[in-house]
Structures are given as structure tokens and as C-alpha cells.
C-alpha positions, 0 to 999 in steps of 0.5 A, a space after each residue: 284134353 288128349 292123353 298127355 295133358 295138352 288140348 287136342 284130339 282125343 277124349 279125356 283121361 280119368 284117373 286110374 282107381 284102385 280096387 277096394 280091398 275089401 282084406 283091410 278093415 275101415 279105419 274106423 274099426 282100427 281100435 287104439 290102445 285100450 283105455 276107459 271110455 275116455 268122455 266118462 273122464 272129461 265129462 266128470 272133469 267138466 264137471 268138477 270145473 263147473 263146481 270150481 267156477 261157480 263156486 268162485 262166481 258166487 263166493 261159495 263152496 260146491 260139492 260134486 254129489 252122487 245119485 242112482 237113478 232107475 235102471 242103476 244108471 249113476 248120475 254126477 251132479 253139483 250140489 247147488 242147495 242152499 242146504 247142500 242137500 245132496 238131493 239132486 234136481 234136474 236144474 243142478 248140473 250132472 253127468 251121467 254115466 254107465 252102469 257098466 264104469 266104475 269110478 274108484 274115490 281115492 287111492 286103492 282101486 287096483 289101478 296098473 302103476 297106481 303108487 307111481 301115478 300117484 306119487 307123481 302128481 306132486 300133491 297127496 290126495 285126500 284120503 277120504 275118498 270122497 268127490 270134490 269139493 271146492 271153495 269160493 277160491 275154487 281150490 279143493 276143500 273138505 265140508 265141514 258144516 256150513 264151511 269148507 276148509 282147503 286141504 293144505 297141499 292136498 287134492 283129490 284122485 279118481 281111477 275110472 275103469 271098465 271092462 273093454 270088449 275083450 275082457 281087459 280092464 281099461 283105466 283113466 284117472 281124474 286129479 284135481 290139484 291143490 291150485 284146484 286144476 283138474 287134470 285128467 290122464 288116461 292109461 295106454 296099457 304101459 304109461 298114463 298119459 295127460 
């Protein structure tokens, strides 16, 4: 092809390249808005899904449980003992997370607009501060010996937070309803987003 596109004489144009500029940083350095390591939300979320439908599978009720293993490191597990043993096993399912997130059970953990968010979420979380628990219809419940009454109206509120790289705190949230649904929200630095 010549020049213009068409056959004929003349060898081939390439296209024209642009100089890197190497002044622009790659996008992947272009760092959103800061929020807590968001998979330590979806993980936990995930998990608290799989206690809510194995609970319901096998007419039950499970229990999220909590567990420090070596090095500090905190592991989430459901608690699948016949006697709910709280003693975890490398066959319950569980997500581990960084000794360097917190997770805040329940309201109080100092959250930016947590009154708001929480009044929001159109049920009042448990006051307990406890991790979820979920009943053989897979609707958040309180142990209470062998059984696991629903919480009428009520669910369960978790704030999820780290210290990002240049020393602000960054937030997500767990919210299990009180039709069990597990939502998870992340804080943008003004509004907290599903």
C-alpha cells in the first residue's frame, strides 16, 4: 500500500507512536478513594452467606466464630460443631484476615457518619455485639443453648477498618438484615456506598 491507503508503489506506512510520557503515573498507581481493604468485606460477607445457607440446607443454625492463630493473625470461621464448640478445625470454612484491620462488632466504633448509616439501614442491629448467627430459615438469631431465636426486626452491623498509607483510617461495613441478606457498604470519604 503507498501512502494514501491505496495499492501501488511505495512501502508501507506504520502508524505514528506517541512518545511515552514517562511524567504520568501507570494507572495502576491511580489509587481511588480511600476505603478499607474492601475483599476483607466481601470476604467476611461471603462467609456469613455460607453459614446462612448451610444453616437453611441442613435445618439448623450456625454461628460465625472468631479465632487468633500464630503471629496475631484473626481467623473467621463457621462454627459447624455438633456442640458449637467454638473450637475451630481446618474443615469449617474461614477467612483470614490482617492483623492490621480491625473489625468493630456492632455500633460505637467511631465510624465517619455512623448514626446515619445506621439509622438508614431500616432495622436495629443487635446490641450484643456479637458475630452472626443464623437460624435454619437463614435469618439472623441469638444462641441461646441448644436453640436460636430470630431477632424480631433486628440484624447485625459490622465497621471494618485499617489505617491506609498515608495515615487515614478507611472504612467498610458488613449489614446482615433482618431477612438474613448480607450487604456489604464501603465509605468514600463523604458517603457510604453499596
Amino acid at each position: 500500500m503507498s501512502k494514501n491507503g491505496k495499492h501501488g508503489k511505495g512501502a508501507p506506512t506504520l502508524p505514528q507512536r506517541r512518545p511515552l510520557d514517562l511524567a504520568a503515573p501507570p494507572n495502576s498507581l491511580l489509587l481511588s478513594p480511600p476505603q478499607a481493604n474492601p475483599s476483607t468485606a466481601v470476604d467476611l460477607s461471603g462467609l456469613m452467606q455460607k453459614a446462612r445457607i448451610d444453616a437453611v440446607r441442613k435445618n439448623t443454625f450456625y454461628s460465625i466464630q472468631q479465632a487468633t492463630v500464630g503471629g496475631g493473625q484473626i481467623i473467621y470461621f463457621v462454627d459447624e460443631s455438633p456442640a458449637r464448640s467454638g473450637t475451630i478445625s481446618p474443615a469449617y470454612p474461614q477467612v483470614a484476615i490482617s492483623n492490621q484491620i480491625t473489625v468493630h462488632f456492632g455500633t460505637g466504633s467511631g465510624a465517619p457518619g455512623e448514626t446515619a448509616f445506621v439509622t438508614n439501614l431500616g432495622f436495629t442491629p443487635d446490641a450484643s455485639s456479637v458475630l452472626p448467627n443464623f437460624n435454619a430459615r437463614g435469618l439472623p438469631c441469638l444462641t441461646a443453648g441448644a436453640t436460636c431465636p430470630q431477632i424480631p426486626g433486628g440484624g447485625f452491623v459490622y465497621f471494618i477498618s485499617n489505617t491506609g498509607m498515608y495515615g487515614s483510617t478507611n472504612w467498610a461495613a458488613l449489614a446482615v438484615t433482618s431477612s438474613g441478606r448480607v450487604q456489604v457498604w464501603g465509605y468514600d470519604g463523604t458517603n457510604w456506598n453499596e
